[in-house]
PDB file as gemmi writes it, atoms N, CA and C in Angstrom:
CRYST1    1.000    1.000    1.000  90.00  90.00  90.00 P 1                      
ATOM      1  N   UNK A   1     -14.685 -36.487  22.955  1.00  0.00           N  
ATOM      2  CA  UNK A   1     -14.407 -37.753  22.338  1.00  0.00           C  
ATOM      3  C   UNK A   1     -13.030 -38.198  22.799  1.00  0.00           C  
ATOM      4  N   UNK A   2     -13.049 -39.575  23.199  1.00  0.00           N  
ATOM      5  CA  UNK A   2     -11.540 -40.058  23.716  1.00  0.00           C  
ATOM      6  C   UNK A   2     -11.522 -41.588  22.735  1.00  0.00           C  
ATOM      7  N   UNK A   3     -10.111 -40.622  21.594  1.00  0.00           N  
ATOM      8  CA  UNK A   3      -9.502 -41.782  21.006  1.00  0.00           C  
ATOM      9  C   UNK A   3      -8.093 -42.913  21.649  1.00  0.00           C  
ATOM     10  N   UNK A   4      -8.361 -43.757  20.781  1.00  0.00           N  
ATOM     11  CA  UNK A   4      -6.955 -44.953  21.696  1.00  0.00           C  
ATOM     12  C   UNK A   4      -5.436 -44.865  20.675  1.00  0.00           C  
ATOM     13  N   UNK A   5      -4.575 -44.722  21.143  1.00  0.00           N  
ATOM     14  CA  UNK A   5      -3.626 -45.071  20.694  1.00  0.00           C  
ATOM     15  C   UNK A   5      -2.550 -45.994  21.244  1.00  0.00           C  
ATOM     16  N   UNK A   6      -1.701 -46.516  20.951  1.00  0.00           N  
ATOM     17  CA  UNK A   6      -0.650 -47.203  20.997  1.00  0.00           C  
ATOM     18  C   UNK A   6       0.522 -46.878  21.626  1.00  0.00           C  
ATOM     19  N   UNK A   7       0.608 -45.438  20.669  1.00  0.00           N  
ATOM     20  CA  UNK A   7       2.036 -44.793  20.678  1.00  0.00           C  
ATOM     21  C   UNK A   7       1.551 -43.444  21.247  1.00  0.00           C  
ATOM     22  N   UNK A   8       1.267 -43.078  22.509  1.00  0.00           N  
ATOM     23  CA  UNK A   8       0.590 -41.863  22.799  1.00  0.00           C  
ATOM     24  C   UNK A   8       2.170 -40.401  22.384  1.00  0.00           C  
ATOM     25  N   UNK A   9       2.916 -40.651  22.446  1.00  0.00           N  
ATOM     26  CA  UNK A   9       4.291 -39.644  22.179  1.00  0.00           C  
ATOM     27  C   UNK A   9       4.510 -39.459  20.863  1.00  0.00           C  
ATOM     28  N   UNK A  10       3.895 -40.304  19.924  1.00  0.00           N  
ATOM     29  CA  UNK A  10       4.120 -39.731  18.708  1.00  0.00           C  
ATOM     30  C   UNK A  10       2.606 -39.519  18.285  1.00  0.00           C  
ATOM     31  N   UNK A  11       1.573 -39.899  18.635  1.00  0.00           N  
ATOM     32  CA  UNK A  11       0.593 -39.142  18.288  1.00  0.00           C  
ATOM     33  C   UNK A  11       1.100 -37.728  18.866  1.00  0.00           C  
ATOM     34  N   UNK A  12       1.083 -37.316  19.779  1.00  0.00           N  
ATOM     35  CA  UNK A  12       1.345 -36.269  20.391  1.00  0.00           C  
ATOM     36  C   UNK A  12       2.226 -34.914  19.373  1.00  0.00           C  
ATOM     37  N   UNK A  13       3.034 -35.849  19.085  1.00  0.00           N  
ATOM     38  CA  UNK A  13       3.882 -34.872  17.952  1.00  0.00           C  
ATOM     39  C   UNK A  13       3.075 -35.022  16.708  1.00  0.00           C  
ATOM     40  N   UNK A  14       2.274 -35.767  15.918  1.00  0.00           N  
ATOM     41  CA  UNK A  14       1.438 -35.501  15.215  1.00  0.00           C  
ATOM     42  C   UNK A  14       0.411 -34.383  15.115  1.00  0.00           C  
ATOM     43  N   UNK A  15      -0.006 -34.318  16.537  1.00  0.00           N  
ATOM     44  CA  UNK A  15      -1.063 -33.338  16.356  1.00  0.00           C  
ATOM     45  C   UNK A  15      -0.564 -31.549  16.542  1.00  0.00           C  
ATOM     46  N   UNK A  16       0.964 -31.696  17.483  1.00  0.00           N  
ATOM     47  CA  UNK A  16       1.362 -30.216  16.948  1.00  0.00           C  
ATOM     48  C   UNK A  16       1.653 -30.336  15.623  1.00  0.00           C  
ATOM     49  N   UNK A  17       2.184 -31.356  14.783  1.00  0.00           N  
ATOM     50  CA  UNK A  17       2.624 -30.503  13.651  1.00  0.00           C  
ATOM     51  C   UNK A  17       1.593 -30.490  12.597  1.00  0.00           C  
ATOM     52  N   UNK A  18       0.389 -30.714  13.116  1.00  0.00           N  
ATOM     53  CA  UNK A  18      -0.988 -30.638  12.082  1.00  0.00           C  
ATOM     54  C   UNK A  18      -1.750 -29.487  12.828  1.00  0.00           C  
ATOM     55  N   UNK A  19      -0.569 -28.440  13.418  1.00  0.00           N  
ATOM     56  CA  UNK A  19      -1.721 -27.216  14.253  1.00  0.00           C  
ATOM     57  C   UNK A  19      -2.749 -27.521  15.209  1.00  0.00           C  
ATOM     58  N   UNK A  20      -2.648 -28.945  15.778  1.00  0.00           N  
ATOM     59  CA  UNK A  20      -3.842 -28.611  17.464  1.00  0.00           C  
ATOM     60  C   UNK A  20      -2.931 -27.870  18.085  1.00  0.00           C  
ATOM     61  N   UNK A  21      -3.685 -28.322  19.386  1.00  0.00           N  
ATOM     62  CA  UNK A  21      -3.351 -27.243  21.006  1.00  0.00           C  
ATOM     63  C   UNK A  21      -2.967 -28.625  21.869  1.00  0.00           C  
ATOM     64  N   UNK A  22      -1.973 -28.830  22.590  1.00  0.00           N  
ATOM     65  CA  UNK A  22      -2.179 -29.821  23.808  1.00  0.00           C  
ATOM     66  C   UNK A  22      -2.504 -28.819  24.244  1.00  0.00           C  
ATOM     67  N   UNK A  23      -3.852 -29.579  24.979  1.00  0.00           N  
ATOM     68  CA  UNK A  23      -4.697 -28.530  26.332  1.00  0.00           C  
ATOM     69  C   UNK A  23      -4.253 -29.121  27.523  1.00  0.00           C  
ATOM     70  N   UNK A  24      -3.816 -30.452  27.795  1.00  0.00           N  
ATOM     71  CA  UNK A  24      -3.488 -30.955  28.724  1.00  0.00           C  
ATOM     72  C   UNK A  24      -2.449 -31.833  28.724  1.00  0.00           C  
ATOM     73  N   UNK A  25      -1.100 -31.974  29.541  1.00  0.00           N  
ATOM     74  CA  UNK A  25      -0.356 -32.668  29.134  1.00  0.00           C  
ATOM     75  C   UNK A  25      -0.351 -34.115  29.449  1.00  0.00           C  
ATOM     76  N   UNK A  26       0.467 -35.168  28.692  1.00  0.00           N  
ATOM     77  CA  UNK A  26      -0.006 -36.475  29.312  1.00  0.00           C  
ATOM     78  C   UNK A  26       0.215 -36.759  31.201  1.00  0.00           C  
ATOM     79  N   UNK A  27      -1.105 -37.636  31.106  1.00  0.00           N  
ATOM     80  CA  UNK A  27      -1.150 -37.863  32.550  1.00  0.00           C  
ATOM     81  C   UNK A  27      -1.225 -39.199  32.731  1.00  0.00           C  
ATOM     82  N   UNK A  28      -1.236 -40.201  34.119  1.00  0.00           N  
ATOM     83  CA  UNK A  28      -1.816 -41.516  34.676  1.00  0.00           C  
ATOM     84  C   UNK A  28      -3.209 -41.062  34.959  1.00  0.00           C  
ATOM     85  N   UNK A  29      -3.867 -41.968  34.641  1.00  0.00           N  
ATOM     86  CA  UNK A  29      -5.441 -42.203  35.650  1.00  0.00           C  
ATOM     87  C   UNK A  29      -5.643 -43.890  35.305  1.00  0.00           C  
ATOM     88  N   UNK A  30      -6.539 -44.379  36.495  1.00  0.00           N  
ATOM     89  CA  UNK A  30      -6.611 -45.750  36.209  1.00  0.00           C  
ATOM     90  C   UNK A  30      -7.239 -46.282  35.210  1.00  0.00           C  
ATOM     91  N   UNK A  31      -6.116 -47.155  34.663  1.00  0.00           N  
ATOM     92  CA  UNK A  31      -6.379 -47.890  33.654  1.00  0.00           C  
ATOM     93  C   UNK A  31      -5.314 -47.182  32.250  1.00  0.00           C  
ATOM     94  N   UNK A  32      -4.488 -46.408  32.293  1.00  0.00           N  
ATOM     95  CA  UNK A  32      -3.954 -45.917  31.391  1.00  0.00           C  
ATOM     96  C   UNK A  32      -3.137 -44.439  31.885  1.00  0.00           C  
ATOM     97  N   UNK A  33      -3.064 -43.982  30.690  1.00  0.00           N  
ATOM     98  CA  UNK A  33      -2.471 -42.705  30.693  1.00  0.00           C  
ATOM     99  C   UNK A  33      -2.813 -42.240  29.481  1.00  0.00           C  
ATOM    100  N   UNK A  34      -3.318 -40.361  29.201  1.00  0.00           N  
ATOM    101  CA  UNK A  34      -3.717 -39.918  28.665  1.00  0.00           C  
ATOM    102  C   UNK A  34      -3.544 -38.182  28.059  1.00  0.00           C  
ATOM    103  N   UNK A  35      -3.838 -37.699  27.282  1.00  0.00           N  
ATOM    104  CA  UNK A  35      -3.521 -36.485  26.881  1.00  0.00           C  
ATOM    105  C   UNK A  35      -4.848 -35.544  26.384  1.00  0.00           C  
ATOM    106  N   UNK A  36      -4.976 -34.495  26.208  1.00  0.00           N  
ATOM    107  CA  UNK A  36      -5.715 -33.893  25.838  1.00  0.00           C  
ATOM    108  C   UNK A  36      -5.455 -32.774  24.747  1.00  0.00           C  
ATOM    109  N   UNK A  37      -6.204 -32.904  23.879  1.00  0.00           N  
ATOM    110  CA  UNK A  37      -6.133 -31.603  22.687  1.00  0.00           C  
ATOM    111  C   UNK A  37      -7.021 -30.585  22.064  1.00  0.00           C  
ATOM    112  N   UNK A  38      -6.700 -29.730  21.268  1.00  0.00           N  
ATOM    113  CA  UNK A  38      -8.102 -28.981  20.264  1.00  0.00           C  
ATOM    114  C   UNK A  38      -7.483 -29.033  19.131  1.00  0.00           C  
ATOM    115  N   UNK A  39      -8.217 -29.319  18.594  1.00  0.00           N  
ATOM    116  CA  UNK A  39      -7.703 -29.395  16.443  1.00  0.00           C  
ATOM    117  C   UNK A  39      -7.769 -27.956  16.126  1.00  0.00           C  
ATOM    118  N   UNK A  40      -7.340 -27.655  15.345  1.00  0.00           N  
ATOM    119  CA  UNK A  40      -7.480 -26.363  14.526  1.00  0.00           C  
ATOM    120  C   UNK A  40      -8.869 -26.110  14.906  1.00  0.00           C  
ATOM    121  N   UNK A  41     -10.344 -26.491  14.744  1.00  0.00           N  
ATOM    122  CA  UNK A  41     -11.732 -25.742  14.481  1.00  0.00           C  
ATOM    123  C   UNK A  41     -12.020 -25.731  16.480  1.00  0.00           C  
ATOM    124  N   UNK A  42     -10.990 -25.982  17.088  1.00  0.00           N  
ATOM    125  CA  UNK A  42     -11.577 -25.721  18.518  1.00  0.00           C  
ATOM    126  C   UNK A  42     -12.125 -27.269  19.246  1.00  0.00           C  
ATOM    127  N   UNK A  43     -12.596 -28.169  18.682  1.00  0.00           N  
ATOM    128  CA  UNK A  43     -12.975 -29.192  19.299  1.00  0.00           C  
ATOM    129  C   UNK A  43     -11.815 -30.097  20.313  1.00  0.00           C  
ATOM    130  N   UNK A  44     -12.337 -30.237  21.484  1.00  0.00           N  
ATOM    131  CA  UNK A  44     -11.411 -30.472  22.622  1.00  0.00           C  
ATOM    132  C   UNK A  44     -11.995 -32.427  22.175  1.00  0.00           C  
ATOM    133  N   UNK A  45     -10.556 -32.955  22.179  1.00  0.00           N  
ATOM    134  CA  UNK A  45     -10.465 -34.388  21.951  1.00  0.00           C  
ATOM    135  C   UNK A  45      -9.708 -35.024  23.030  1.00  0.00           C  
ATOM    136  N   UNK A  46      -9.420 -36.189  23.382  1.00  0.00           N  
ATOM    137  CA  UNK A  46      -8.421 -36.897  24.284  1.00  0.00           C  
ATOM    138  C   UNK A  46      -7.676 -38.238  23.117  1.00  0.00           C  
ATOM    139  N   UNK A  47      -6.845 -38.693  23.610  1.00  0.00           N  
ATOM    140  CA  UNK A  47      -5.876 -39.731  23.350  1.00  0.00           C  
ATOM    141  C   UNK A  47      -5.361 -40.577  24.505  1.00  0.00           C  
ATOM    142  N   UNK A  48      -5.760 -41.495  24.583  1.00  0.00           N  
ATOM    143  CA  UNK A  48      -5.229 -42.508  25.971  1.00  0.00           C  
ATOM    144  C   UNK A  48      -4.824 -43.739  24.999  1.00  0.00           C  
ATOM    145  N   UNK A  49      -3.983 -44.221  26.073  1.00  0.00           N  
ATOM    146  CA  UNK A  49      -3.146 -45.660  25.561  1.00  0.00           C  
ATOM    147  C   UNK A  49      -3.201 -46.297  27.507  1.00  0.00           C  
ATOM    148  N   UNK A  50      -3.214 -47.577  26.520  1.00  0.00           N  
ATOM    149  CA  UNK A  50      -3.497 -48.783  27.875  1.00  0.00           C  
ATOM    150  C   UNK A  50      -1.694 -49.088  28.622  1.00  0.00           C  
ATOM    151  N   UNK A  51      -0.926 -48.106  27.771  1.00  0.00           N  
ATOM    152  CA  UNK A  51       0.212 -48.347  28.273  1.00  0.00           C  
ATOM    153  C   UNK A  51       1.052 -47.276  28.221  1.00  0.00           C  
TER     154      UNK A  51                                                      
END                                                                             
């Protein structure tokens, strides 16, 4: 699942201090830039922003 955010750097710090994993650190790909995570139960999620 790939959610959108705004503020991809403070989501980012949101989700360590609610115990995910960055699995991947933020990157460019076209059309944005993006990050990757796992929540606490293991499910691998993304976060991209259009900016």
């Amino acid at each position: 699942m790939i959610l959108y955010s705004k503020n991809l750097e403070a989501v980012q710090e949101k989700v360590r201090q609610a115990g995910g994993t960055i699995t991947k650190d933020t990157f460019s790909f076209p059309g944005g830039r993006r990050f990757h995570l796992a929540d606490p139960a293991g499910n691998e999620l993304a976060i991209w922003s259009d900016k």
